[in-house]
N, C-alpha and C positions, 0 to 999 in steps of 0.2 A: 511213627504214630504209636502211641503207648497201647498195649495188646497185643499188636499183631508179631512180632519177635518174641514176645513173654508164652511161655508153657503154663498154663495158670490153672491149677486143680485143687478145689475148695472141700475139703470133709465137714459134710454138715447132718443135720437131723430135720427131717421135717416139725420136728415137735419145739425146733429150738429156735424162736427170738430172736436170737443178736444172728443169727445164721440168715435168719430173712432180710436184716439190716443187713448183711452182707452182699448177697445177692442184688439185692436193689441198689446198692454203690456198685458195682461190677458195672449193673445192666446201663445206670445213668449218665456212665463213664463211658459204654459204648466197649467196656472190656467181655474179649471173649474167654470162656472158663470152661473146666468139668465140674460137674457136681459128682461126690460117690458118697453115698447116704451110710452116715458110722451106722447103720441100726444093720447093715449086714458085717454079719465079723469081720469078713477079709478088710473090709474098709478102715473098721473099727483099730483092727492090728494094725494097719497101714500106717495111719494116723498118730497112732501112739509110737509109735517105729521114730516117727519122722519127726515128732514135737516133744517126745519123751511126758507127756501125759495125757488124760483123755478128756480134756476140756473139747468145746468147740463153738462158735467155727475156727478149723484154725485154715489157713491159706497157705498154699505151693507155691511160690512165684519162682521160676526158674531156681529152683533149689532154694531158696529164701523163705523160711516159715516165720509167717505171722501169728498168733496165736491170741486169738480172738478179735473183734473186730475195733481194731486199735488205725481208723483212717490217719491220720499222720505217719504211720507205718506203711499202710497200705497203700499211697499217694505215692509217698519215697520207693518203696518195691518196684511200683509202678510208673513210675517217672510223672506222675503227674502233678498238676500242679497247684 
């Protein structure tokens, strides 16, 4: 079942849009995730570490970064369908 094998940690902003559209496909999909909010640095660092910019949302999917919310990427990361 799509989730439960995947390690899935979302960098997002409460202040940002497409990060809520994020969230809400996650939650619709029955995917379980972390959220770490970029608005504290270590997050922020994190983030840009792993996507090489600081756009967001961007998504973890077992080492798989999506960078923004690009669901036909997100489906495929995720095996859905």
């Amino acid at each position: 079942m799509a989730g439960m094998t995947n390690k899935i940690v979302i960098y997002t902003g409460e202040w940002c849009p497409w990060c809520q559209v994020m969230i809400k496909f996650l939650k619709k999909n029955k995917i379980k995730f972390t959220v770490k909010d970029v608005d504290k640095p270590k997050y922020a660092i994190e983030a840009m570490k792993k996507s090489g910019q600081s756009g967001i949302p961007i998504a973890d999917i077992d080492g798989q970064i999506v960078i923004g919310f690009d669901e036909t990427r997100l489906r495929h990361a995720l095996n859905l369908k």
